[in-house]
Backbone as numpy.savetxt, mean C-alpha at the origin, in Angstrom:
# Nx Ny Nz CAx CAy CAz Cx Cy Cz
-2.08 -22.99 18.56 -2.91 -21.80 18.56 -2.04 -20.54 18.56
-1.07 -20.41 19.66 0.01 -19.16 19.37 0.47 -19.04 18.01
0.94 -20.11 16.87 1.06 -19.69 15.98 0.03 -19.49 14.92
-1.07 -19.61 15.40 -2.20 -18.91 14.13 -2.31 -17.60 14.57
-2.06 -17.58 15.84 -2.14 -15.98 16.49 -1.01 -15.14 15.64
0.05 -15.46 15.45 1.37 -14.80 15.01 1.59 -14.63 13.57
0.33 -15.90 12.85 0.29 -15.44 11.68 -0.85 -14.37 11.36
-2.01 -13.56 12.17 -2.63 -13.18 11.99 -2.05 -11.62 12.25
-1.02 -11.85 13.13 -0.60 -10.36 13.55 0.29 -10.06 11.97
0.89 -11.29 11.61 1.71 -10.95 10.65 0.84 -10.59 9.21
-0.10 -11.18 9.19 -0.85 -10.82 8.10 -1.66 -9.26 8.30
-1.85 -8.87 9.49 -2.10 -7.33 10.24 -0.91 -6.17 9.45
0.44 -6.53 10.11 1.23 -5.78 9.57 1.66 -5.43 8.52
1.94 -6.55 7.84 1.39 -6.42 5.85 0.45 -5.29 5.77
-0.65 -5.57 6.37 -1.80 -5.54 5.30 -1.62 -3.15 6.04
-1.35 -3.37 6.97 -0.97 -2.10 7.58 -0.13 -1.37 6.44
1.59 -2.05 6.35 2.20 -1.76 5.71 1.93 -1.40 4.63
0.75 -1.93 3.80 0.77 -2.03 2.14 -0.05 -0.67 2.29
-0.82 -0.11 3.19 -1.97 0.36 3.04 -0.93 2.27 3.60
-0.14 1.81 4.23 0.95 2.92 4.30 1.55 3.28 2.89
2.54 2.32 2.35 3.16 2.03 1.19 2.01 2.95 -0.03
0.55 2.50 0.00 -0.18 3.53 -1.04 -0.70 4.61 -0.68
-1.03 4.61 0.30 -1.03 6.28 1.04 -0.25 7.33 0.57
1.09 6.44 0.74 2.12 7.81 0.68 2.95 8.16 -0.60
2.49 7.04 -1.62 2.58 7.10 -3.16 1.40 7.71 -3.37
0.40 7.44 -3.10 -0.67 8.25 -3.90 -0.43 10.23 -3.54
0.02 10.46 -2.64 0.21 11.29 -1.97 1.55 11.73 -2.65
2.32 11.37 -3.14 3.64 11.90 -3.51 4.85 12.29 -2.68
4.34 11.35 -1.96 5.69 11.47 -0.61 6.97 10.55 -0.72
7.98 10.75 -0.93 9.22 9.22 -0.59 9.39 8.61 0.68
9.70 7.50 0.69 10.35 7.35 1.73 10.97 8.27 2.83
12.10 8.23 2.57 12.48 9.60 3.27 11.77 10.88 3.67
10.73 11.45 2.96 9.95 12.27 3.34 8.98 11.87 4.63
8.68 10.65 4.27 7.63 10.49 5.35 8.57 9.74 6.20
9.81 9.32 6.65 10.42 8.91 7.41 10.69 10.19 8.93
10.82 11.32 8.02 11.40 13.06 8.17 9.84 12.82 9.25
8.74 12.92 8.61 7.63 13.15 9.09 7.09 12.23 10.31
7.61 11.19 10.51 7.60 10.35 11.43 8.91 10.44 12.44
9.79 11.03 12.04 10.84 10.77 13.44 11.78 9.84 13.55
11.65 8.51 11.99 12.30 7.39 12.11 13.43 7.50 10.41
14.14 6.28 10.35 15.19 6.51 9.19 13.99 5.90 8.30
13.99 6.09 7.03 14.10 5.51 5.57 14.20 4.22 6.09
15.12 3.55 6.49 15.05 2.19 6.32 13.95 1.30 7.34
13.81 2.14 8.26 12.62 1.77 9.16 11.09 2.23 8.17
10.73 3.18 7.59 10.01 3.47 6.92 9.68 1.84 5.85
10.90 1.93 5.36 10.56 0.53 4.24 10.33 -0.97 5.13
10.84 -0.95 6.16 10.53 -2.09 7.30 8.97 -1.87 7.77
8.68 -0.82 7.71 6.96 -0.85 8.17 6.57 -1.47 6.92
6.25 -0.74 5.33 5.74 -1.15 4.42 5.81 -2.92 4.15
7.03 -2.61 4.28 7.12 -4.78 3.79 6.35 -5.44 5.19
5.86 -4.55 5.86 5.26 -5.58 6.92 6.30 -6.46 8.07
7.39 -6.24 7.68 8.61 -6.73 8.86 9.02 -6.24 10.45
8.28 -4.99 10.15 8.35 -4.39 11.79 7.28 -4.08 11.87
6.31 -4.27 13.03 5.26 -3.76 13.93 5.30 -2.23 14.18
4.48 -1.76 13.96 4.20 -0.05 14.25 4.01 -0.27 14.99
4.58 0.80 16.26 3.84 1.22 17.42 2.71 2.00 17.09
2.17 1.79 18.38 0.93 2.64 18.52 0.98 4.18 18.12
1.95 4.76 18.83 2.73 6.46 18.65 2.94 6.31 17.36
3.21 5.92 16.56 3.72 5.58 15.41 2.80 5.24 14.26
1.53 4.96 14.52 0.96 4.68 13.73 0.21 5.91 13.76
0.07 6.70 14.91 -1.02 7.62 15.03 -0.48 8.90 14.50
1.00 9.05 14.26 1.93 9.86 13.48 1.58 9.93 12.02
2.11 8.24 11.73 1.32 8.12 10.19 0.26 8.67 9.42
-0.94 8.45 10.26 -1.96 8.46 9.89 -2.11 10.11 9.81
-1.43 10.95 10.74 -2.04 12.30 10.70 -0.91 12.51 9.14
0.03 12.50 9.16 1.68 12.61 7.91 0.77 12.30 6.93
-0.20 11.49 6.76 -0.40 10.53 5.19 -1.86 11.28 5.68
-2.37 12.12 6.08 -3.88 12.60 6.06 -4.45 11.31 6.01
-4.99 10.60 7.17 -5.79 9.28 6.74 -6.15 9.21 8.87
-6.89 8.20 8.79 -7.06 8.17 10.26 -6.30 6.88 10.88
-6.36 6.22 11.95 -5.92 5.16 11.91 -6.59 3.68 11.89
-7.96 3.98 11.74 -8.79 3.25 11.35 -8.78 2.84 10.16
-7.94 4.23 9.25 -8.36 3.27 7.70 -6.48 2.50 7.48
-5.31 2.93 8.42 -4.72 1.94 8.08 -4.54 0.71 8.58
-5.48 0.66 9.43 -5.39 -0.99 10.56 -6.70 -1.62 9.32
-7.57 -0.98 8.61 -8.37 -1.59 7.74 -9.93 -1.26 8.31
-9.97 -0.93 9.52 -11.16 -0.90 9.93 -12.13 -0.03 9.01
-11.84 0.60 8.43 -12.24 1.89 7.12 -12.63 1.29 5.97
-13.38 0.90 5.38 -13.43 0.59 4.41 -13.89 -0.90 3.72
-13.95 -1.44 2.44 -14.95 -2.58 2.37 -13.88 -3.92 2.27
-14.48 -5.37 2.56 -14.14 -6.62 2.59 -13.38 -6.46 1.53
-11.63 -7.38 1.37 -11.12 -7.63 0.17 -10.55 -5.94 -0.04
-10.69 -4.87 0.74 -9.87 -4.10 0.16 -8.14 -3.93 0.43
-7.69 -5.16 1.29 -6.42 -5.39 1.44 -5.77 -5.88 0.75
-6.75 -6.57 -0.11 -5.54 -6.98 -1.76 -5.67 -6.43 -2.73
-5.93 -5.18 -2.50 -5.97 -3.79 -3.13 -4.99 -3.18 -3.05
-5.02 -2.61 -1.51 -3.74 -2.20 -0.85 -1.99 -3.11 -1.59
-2.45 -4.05 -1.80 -0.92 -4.85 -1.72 -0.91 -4.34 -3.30
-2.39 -5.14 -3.98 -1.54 -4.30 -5.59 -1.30 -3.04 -5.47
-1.38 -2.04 -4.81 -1.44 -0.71 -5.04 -0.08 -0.39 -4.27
0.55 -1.42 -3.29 2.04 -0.84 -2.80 3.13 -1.57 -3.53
2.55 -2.12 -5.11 3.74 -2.81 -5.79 4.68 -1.51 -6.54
5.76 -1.53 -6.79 5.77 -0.39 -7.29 5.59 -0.37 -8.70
5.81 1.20 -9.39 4.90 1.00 -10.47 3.67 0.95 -10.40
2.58 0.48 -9.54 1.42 0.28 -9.18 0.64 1.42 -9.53
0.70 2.34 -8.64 0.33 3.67 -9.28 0.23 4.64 -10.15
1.75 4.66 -10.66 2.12 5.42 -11.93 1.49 4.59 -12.94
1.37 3.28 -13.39 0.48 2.25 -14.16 -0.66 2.86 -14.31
-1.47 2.99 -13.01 -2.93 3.62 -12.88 -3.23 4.82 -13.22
-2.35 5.51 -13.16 -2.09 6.95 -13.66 -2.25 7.39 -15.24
-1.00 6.51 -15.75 -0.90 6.23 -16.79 -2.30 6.49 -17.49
-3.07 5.20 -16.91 -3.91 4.03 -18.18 -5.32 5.13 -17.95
-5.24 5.40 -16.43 -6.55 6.97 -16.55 -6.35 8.15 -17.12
-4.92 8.15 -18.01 -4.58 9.63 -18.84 -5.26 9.42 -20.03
-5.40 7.98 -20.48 -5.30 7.64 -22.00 -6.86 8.15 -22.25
-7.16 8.77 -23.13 -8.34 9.65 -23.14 -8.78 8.39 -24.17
-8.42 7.58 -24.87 -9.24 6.90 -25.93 -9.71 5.62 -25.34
-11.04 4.94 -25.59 -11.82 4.08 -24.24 -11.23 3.16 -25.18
-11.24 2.53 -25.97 -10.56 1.48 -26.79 -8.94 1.28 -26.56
-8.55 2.51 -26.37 -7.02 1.90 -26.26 -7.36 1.38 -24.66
-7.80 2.14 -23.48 -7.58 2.13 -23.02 -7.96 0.13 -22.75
-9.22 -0.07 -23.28 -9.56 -1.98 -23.21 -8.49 -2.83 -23.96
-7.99 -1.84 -24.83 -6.59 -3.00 -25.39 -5.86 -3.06 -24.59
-5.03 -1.77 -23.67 -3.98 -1.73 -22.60 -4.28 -3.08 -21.55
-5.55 -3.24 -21.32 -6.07 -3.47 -20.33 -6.27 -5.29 -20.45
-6.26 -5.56 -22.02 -6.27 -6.85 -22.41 -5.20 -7.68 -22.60
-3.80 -6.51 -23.21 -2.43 -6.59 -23.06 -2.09 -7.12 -21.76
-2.42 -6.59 -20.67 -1.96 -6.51 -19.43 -2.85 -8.01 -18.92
-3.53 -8.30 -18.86 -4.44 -9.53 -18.65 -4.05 -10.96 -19.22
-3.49 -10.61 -20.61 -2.73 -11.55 -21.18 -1.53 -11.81 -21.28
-0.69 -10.59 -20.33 0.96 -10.91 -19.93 0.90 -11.59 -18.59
0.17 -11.22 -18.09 -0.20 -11.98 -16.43 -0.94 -13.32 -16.75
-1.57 -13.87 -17.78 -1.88 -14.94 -17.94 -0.40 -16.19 -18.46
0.25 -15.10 -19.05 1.28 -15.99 -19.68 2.22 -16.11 -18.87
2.44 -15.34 -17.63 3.75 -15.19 -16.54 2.84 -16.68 -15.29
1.78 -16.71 -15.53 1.50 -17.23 -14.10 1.28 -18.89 -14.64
């Protein structure tokens, strides 16, 4: 039982991390910026995102004000079922700028070819 407990915290911190990780891309912040904004190095910053270190409490409640968000929506409590494997595609990198991208393309046809391209490179990789 302790270790279903330890995988649940670990699947917590991920899902924390990822939801940091697009916060602060969507937001246009680096690493380092929001490290500055928290009090901690860059490399602790990327140790939250990958989910490898536990936020403190102080620490999360830092975040959340740095990344304008509450701390409800990065523990998940915010928001609908399944939106944590959202979060994870959205803290891949590239993730965003992709999305960016494919919502510039003003033509609705390219944009279903991009979109079929992309469906059929992930069919052929997996």
């Amino acid at each position: 039982m302790e270790r279903n407990v330890e995988g649940r915290f670990a699947a917590l911190e991920a899902s924390i991390g990822a939801r940091i990780r697009a916060r602060r891309r969507q937001l246009g912040l680096n690493q380092t910026e929001l490290a500055e904004r928290l009090g901690v190095s860059f490399q602790q910053v990327q140790k939250y995102e990958r989910g490898t270190n536990r936020v403190a409490a102080s620490t999360l409640i830092a975040a959340a004000q740095a990344l304008s968000t509450t701390v409800a929506w990065l523990v998940g409590e915010e928001g609908r079922a399944g939106d944590d494997d959202l979060y994870v595609a959205l803290s891949r990198p590239g993730a965003i700028e992709m999305l960016r991208a494919f919502n510039a393309v003003p033509d609705a046809k390219t944009r279903s070819a991009l979109l079929t391209l992309a469906q059929e490179m992930s069919e052929a990789k997996g």
